[in-house]
C-alpha positions as CSV (number, residue, x, y, z in Angstrom):
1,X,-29.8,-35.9,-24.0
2,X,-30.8,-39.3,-25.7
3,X,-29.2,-39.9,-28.9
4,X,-29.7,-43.4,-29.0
5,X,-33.0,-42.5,-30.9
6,X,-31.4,-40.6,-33.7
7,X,-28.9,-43.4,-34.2
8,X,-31.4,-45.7,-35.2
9,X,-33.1,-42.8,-37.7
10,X,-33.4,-43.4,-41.1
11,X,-32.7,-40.3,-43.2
12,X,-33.2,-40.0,-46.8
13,X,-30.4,-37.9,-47.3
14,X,-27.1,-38.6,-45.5
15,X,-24.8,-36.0,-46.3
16,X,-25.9,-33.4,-43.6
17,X,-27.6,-33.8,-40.3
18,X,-29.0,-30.0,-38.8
19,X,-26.9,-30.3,-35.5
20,X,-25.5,-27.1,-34.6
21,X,-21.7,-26.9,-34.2
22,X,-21.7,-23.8,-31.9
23,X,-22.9,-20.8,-31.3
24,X,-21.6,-16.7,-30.0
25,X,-23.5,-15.1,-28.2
26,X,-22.8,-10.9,-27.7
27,X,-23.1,-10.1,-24.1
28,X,-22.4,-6.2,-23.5
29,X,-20.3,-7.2,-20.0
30,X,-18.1,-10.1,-20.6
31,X,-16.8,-10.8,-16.6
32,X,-20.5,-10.3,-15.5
33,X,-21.5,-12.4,-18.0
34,X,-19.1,-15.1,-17.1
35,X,-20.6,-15.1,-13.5
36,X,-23.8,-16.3,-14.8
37,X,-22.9,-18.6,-17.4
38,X,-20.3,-20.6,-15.5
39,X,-23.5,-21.6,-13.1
40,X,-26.3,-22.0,-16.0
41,X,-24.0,-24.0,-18.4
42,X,-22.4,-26.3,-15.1
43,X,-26.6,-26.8,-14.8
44,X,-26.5,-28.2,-18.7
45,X,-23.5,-30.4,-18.2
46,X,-20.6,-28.4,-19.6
47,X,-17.6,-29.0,-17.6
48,X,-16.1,-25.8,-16.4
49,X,-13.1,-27.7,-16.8
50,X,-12.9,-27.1,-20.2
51,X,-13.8,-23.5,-20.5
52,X,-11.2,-21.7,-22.0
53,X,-10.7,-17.5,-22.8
54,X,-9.2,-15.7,-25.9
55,X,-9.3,-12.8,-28.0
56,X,-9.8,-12.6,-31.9
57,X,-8.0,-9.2,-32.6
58,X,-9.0,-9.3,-36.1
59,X,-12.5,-8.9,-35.5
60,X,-12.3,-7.0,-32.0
61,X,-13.8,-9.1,-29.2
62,X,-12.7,-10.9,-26.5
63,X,-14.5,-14.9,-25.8
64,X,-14.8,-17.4,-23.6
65,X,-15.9,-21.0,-24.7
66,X,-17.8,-23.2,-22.8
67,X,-17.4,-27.0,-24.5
68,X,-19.5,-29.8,-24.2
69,X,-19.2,-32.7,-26.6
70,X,-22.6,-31.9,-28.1
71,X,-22.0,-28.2,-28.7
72,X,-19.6,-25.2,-27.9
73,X,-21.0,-22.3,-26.8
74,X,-18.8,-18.9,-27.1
75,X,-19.6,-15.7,-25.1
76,X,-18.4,-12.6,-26.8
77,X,-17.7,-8.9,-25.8
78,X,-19.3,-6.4,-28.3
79,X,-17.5,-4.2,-30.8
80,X,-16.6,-0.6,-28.8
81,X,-19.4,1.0,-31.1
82,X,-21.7,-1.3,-29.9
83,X,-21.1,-1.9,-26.0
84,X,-24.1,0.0,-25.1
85,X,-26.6,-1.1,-27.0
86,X,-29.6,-2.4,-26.1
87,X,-30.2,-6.4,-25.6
88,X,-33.6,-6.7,-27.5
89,X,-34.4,-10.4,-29.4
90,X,-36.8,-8.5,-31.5
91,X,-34.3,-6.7,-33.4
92,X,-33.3,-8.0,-36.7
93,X,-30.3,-10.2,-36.3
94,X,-31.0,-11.1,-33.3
95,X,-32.1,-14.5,-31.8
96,X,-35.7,-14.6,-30.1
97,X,-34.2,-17.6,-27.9
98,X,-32.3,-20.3,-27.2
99,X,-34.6,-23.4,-26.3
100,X,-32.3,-26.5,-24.7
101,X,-34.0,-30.0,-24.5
102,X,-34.5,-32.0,-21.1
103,X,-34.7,-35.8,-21.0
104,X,-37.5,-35.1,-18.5
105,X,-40.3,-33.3,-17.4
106,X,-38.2,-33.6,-13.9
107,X,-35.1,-32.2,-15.8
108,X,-36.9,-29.1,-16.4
109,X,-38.0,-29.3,-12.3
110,X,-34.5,-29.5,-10.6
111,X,-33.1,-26.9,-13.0
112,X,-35.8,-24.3,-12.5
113,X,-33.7,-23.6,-8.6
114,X,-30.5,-23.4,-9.8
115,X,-31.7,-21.0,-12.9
116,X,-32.8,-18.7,-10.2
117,X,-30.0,-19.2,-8.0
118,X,-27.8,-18.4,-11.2
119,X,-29.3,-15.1,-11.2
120,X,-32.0,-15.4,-14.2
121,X,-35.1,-13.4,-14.2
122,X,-37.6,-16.2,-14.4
123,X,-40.2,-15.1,-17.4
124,X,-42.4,-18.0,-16.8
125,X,-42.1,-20.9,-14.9
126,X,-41.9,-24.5,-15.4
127,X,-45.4,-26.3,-16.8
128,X,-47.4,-27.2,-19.7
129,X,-47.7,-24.6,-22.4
130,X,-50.3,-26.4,-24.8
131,X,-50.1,-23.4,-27.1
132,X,-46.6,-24.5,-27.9
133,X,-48.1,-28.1,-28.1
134,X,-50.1,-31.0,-25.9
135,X,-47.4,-32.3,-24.1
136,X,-44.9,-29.7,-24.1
137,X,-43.4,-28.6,-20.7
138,X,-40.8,-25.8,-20.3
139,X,-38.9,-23.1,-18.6
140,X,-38.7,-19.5,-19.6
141,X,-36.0,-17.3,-18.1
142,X,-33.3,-14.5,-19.1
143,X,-30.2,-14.0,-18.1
144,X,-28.4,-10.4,-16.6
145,X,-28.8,-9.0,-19.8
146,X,-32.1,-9.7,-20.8
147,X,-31.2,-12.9,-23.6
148,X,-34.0,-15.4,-23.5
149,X,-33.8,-18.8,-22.6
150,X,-35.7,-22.2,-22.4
151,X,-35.3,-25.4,-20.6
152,X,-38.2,-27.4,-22.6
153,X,-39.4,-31.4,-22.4
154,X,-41.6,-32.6,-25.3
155,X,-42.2,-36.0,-26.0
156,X,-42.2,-36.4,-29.4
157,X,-42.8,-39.8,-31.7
158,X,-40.4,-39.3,-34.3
């Protein structure tokens, strides 16, 4: 990711920037899970190095973070009353998808492999979707569970 653009921005107001911190994400089978993630994050560029493992009694789930300097990325177990639940982004609550940005139309390319060597069902595959706009070129997959992803490139001039 480029940031050298946004450090040359100009924002009208300075006192906060909409950059996520992190983000949980329920998964109903944390060690399968893990399986996947360690090989689609390593794709991203978060160092497996740094993943670490815990559990938050209070609120009854067990997590493993995946850090990057941009963004930390936590994979939850569910509460017992909810473990077998269905995955469906169309619930309320629930996030449609996760859309990460490429540098590169060939950043989207050489990932689209390794997200099916990771073990993602591929919902479409990488090229132009003009409905989403002209030049916009992405990657849709899920992972064991069914939680949608994107790998997207979009040139844009602002």
């Amino acid at each position: 990711m480029n940031l050298a653009y946004f450090s040359k921005v100009q924002y009208k107001d300075k006192n906060m920037q909409p950059i996520i911190d992190h983000i949980q994400i329920t998964v109903r089978d944390l060690k399968k899970a893990e399986t996947f993630y360690d090989k689609f994050f390593a794709i991203l560029g978060f160092d497996l190095a740094l993943k670490s493992k815990g559990r938050v009694d209070a609120h009854d789930f067990d997590v493993i973070e995946y850090v990057h300097p941009l963004l930390i990325i936590g994979i939850n177990s569910p509460r017992e009353a909810f473990k077998n639940d269905e995955i469906h982004r169309r619930k309320p609550g629930a996030i449609h998808h996760i859309a990460f940005k490429a540098n590169s139309k060939k950043e989207v390319d050489d990932a689209y492999p390794k997200i099916i060597e990771a073990g993602a069902e591929i919902v479409n595959p990488p090229k132009y979707y003009p409905q989403h706009g002209s030049n916009y070129y992405a990657l849709f997959f899920k992972d064991l569970e069914g939680i949608k992803y994107e790998i997207v490139f979009e040139p844009r001039n602002y």
